[in-house]
N, C-alpha and C positions, 0 to 999 in steps of 0.2 A: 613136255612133261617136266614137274621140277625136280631139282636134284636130291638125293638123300642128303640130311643133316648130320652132322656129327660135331661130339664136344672134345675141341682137345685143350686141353692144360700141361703146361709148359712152367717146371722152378727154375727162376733166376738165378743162377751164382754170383754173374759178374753181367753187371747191366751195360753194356760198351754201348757208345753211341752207335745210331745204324743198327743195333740189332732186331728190332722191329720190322724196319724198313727189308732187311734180309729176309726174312721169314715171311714178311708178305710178296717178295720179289718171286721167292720160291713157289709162293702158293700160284701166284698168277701165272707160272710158267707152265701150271702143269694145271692151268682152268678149273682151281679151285676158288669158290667165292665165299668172303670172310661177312660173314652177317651181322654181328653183333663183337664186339671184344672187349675187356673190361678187365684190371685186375681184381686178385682173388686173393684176400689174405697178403699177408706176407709175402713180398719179391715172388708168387705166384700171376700168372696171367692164365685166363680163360678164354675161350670162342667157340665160337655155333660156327659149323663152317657147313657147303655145300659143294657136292659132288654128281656126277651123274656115274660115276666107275668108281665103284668098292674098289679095287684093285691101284687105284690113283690115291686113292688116302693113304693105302697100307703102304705105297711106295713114299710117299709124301712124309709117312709116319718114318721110314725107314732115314732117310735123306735127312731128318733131322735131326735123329739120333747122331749127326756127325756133325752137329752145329755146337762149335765150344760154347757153353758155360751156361748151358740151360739140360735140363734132364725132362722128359717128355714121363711125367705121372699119370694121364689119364687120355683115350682117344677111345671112343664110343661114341654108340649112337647117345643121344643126350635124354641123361631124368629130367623129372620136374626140378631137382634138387639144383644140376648141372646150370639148368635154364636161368634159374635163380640168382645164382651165385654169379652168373654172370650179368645177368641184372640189375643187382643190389652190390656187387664186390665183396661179398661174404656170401660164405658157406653156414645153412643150416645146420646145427649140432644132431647129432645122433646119437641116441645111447648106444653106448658100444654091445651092449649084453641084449635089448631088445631092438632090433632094429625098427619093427612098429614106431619106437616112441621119438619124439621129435621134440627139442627144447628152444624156447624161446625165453627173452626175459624182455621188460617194457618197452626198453630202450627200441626192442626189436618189432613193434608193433606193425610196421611199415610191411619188414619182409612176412610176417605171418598173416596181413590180411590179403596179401600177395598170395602165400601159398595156400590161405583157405579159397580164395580165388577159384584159383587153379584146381586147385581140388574140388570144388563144387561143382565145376565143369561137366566133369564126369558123369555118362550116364550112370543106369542101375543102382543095386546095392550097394550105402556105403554105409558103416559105421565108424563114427569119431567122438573118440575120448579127450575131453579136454579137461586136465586138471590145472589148479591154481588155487589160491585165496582169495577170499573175497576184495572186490572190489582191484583186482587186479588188469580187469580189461576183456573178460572172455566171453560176453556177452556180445557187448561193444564188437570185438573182433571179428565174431559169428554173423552179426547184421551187418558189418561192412564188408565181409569178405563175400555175403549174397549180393549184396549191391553191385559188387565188384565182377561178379558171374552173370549181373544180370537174371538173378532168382529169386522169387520170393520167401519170404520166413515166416514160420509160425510156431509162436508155443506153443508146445505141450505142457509143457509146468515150468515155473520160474521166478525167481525172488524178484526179478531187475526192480520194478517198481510197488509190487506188491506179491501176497505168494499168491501165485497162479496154478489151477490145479481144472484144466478143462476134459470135461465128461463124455462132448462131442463137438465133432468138428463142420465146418459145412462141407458143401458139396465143391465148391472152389477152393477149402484149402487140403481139402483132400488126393490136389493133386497130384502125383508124383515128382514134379517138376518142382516141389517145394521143399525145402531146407526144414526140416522140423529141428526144432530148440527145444530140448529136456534136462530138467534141471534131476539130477541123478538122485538127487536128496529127498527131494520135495516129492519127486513120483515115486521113491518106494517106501518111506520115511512117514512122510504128511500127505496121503492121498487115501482115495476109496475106491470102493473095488468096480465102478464104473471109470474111474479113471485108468485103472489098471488094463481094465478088458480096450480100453481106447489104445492103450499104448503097447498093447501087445499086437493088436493091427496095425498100426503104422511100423512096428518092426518088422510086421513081416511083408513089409511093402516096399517093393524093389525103387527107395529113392533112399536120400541123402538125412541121416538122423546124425544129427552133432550132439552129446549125450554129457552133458558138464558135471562134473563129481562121478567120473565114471568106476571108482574104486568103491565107492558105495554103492553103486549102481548094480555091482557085479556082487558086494557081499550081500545085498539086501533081496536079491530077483534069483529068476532062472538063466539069467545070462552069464555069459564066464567070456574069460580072455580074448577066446578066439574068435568070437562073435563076432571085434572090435576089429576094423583093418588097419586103423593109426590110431596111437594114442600121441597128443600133443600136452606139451607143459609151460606153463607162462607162469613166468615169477617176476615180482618186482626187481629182485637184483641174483645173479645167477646162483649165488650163494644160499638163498632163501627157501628154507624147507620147507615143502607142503604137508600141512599135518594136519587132518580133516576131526582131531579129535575135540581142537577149540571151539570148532560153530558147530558141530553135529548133533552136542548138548544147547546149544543156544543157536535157535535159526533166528535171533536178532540182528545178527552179526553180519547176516547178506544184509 
């Protein structure tokens, strides 16, 4: 049987030679196996580690605590976030105020088709907000991060190459197991009201709706906040405000 996983992250004060080497001498002592390790940010280090005895991490966690010049910030079982960060050596930002909302910006396109990945994985219900400007990459992101799941995609409405605005779907892309793409604009903004009865059935269909422009999504329909389980943000540069008042008079602009 294998062992439980857990993420522990460890701040550097004073990086001494040998200090690694200790920390892994300690884990092997006590039959803990180091899966993954990578740092994180700033003089941060991260790991997936595994155990068969909860009660050997917590000792392990303890035993560290007496290791000069490192402070032990984080030891849990591990998020997707955790997984990440030790994947990539960056942490995904979070809004402090929503924790739904998750921010990215270009540079970061790698770790976000990673986390849509990951996230598409996921059985059942899921709703995802993806704001951005146009021509920022959230399309793009959405079709690579099904590829990356191993899922397929299909629009529901969409500027990418032309506006799209379908009425019905087949019998195979109706299936659960698919990534629906909605352009949040275009379905309640520029659509008709057989598009609309389409798209209030696939919401109530326990799969995976990625919903782009989800702030008009929300002030244009009958869905609100909560509806959404994450909302994500992608900007060109972190600095860069999303402000949906420039194309929502001009859909030329996708």
């Amino acid at each position: 049987m294998e062992g439980k996983q857990w993420y522990l992250e460890y701040k550097i004060h004073k990086n001494r030679p040998g200090l690694l080497g200790d920390i892994a001498s300690l884990m092997g002592m006590l039959n803990i196996n180091i899966l993954t390790i990578n740092g994180v940010e700033d003089r941060t280090r991260g790991m997936l580690i595994q155990s068969d005895d909860d009660e050997t991490i917590q000792l392990m966690g303890e035993m560290m605590k007496k290791v000069e010049n490192i402070t032990i910030t984080a030891l849990r079982a591990p998020k997707l976030v955790d997984i990440l960060a030790v994947r990539h050596g960056r942490y995904i930002e979070r809004d402090s105020d929503d924790k739904k909302t998750f921010r990215f910006s270009r540079d970061e396109l790698g770790l976000l088709v990673d986390f849509l990945g990951e996230v598409f994985k996921r059985e059942g219900n899921q709703v995802i907000g993806l704001r951005g400007m146009p021509r920022v990459g959230k399309t793009e992101s959405i079709i690579a991060g099904s590829v990356s799941a191993n899922k397929r995609w299909t629009f529901l409405s969409s500027t990418m190459l032309r506006q799209t605005v379908r009425t019905q779907l087949s019998d195979d892309e109706m299936s659960p197991n698919n990534i629906f793409i909605i352009d949040g604009i275009v379905s309640t903004m520029r659509s008709n009201e057989k598009h609309f009865v389409l798209l209030q059935q696939i919401m109530r269909m326990p799969t995976t709706k990625v919903i782009e422009h989800p702030d008009i999504f929300i002030r244009e329909s009958e869905y609100d906040h909560n509806d959404f389980n994450i909302f994500i943000e992608l900007r060109n540069s972190p600095e860069e405000e999303i402000n949906y008042d420039a194309f929502t008079n001009n859909m030329e602009e996708f």
